[in-house]
C-alpha positions as CSV (number, residue, x, y, z in Angstrom):
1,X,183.6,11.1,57.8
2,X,185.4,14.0,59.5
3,X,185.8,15.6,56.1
4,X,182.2,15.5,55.3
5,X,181.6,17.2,58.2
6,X,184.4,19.4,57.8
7,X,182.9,20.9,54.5
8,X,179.5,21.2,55.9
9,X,180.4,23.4,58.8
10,X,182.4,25.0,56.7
11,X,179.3,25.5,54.0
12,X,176.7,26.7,57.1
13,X,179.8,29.4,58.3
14,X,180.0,30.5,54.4
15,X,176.1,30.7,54.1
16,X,175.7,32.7,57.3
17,X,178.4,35.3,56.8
18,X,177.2,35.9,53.2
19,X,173.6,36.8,54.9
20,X,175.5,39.1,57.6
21,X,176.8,41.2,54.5
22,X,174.6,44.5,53.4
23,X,172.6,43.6,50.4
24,X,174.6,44.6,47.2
25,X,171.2,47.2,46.1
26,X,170.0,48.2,49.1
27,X,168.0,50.9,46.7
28,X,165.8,48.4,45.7
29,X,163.6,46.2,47.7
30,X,162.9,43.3,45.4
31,X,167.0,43.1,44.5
32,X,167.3,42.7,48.6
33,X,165.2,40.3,48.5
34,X,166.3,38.4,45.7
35,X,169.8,38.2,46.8
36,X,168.8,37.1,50.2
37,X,166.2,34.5,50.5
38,X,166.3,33.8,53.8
39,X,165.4,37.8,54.4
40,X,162.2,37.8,52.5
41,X,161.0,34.6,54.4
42,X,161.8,36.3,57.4
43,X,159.9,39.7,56.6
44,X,157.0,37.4,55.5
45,X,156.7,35.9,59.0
46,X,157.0,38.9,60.0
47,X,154.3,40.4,58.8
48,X,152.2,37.5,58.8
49,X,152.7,37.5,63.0
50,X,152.2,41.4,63.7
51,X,150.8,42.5,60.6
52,X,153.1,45.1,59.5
53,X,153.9,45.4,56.1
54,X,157.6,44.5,55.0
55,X,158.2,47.8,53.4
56,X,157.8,49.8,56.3
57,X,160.3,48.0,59.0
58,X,162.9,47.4,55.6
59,X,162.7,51.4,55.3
60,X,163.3,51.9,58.9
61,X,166.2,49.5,59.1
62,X,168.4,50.9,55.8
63,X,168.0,54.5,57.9
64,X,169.6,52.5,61.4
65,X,171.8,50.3,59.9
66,X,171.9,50.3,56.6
67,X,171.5,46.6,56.9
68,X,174.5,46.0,58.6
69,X,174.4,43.0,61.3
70,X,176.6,44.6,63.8
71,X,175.9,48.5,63.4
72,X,176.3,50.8,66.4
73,X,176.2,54.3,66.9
74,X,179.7,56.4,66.5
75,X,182.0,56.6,69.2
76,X,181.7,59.6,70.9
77,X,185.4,61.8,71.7
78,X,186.5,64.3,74.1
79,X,189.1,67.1,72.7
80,X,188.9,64.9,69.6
81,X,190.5,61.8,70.6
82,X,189.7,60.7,74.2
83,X,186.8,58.0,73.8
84,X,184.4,58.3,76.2
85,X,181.3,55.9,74.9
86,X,178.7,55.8,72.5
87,X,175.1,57.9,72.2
88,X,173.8,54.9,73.5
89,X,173.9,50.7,73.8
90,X,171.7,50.9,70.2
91,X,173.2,47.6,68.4
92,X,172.7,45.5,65.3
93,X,169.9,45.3,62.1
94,X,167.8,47.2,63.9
95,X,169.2,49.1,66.4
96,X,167.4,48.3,69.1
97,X,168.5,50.0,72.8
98,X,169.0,46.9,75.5
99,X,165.9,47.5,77.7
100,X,163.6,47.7,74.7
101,X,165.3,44.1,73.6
102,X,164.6,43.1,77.1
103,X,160.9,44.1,76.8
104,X,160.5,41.9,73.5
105,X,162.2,39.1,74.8
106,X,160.3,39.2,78.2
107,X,156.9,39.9,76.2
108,X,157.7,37.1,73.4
109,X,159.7,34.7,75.2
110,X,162.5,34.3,72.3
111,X,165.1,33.8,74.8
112,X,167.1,32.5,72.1
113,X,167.1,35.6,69.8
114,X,169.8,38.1,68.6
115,X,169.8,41.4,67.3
116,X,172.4,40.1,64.9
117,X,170.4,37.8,63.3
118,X,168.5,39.7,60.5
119,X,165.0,37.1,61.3
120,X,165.1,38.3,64.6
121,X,165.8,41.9,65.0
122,X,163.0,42.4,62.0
123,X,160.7,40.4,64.5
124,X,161.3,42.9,66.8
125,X,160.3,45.6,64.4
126,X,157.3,43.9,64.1
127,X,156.8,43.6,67.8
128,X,157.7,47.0,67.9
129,X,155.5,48.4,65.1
130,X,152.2,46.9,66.7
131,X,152.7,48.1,70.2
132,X,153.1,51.5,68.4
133,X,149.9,51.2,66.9
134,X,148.3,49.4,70.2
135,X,149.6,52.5,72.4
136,X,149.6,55.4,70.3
137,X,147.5,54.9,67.9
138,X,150.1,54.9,64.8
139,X,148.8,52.4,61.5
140,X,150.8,49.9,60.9
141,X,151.7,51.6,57.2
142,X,152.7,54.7,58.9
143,X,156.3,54.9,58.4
144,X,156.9,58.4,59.1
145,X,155.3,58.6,62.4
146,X,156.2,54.8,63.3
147,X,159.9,55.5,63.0
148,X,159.0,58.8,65.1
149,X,157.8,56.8,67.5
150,X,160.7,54.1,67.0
151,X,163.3,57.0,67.4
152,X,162.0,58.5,70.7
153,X,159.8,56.1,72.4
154,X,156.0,55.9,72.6
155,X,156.0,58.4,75.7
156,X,158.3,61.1,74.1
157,X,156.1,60.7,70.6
158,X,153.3,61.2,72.9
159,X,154.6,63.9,74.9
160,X,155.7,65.8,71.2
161,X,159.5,65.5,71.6
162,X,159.8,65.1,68.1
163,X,158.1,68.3,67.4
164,X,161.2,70.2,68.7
165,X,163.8,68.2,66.4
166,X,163.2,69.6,62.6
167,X,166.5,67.3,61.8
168,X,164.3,64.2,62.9
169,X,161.2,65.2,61.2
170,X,163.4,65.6,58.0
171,X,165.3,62.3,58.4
172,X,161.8,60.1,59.2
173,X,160.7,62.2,56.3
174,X,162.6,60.3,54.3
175,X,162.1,57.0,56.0
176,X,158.8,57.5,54.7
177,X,159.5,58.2,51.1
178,X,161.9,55.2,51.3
179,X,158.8,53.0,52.6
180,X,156.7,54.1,49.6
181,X,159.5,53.0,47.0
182,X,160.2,49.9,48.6
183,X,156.4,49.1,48.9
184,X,156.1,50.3,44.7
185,X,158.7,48.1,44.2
186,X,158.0,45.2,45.7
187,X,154.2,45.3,44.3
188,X,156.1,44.4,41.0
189,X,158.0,41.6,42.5
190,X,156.0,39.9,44.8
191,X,154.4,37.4,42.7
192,X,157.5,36.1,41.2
193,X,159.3,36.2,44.9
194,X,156.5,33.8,46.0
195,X,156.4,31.8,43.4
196,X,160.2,31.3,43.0
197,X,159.8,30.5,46.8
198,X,157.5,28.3,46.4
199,X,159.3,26.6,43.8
200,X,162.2,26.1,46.0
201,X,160.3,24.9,49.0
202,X,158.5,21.9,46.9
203,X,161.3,21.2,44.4
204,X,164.8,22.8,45.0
């Protein structure tokens, strides 16, 4: 009996690692999605709860994290090799700064959520995405000025901060152009990703 538990702990600590890892093509939105199952129903409850497309919060988390679970900004150095901190307490999928995870757990009441856990932190996106669009106005397919907004807050994107940082206007440039990709690719896939879901949910 101990054994059979033994290998099934051992199966659930195999599983979850494997869906830690970055996806092997993170070029391609329906090869993501393919290789990680669990992500895919994830984004879909996603957007079905905040409406935001799954292109548009994928695209802004490959430019945070690159899909990594435990990402954080670089440690920053004195003379070169004194540490002395990080940019900021930004930390996992989606890089999302503490009091901002505060806010979404205080507004959503997932006490039980990590920004580790790939289902959650691209729940928060989707949290994140609609407040965006419920404060300042930004559509829900915007990438570009969503991940503006993402990057400096909906006070500083209202206030213009962006305007002064041509580096930022280049890299959410290419957020956006990522979004588009994912979103042509994954027009091509989605049927078959549904339908292979479905056939797992009724007879895998």
């Amino acid at each position: 009996m101990f054994k059979q538990w033994l290998i099934v702990a051992l199966t659930v600590l195999s599983v979850s690692a494997c869906s830690s890892k970055p996806p092997a093509q993170p070029e391609n939105l329906c090869e993501i999605f393919k290789e990680k199952r669990d992500w895919y129903k994830a984004a879909k409850k996603m957007n079905k709860k905040w409406g935001t497309p799954v292109h548009v919060p994928m695209a802004m988390m490959y430019q945070e994290s690159s899909f990594k679970h435990n990402a954080r900004p670089p440690m920053q150095y004195w003379f070169g090799f004194i540490p002395v901190g990080r940019a900021s307490d930004a930390y996992g999928f989606s890089q999302a700064k503490t009091m901002t995870w505060d806010d979404y757990i205080k507004e959503t009441g997932r006490r039980g959520a990590s920004r580790t856990n790939f289902g959650d932190a691209i729940d928060f996106m989707g949290w994140f995405t609609n407040k965006t669009y419920q404060i300042n106005g930004v559509s829900k397919w915007d990438a570009r000025n969503q991940y503006l907004n993402y990057h400096e807050g909906w006070t500083g994107y209202k206030r213009g901060t962006h305007h002064q940082k041509q580096w930022l206007i280049k890299v959410a440039g290419r957020v956006d152009e990522r979004s588009k990709r994912y979103a042509a690719q994954y027009n091509q896939c989605k049927k078959d990703l549904d339908r292979s879901w479905l056939w797992r949910l009724f007879f895998g």
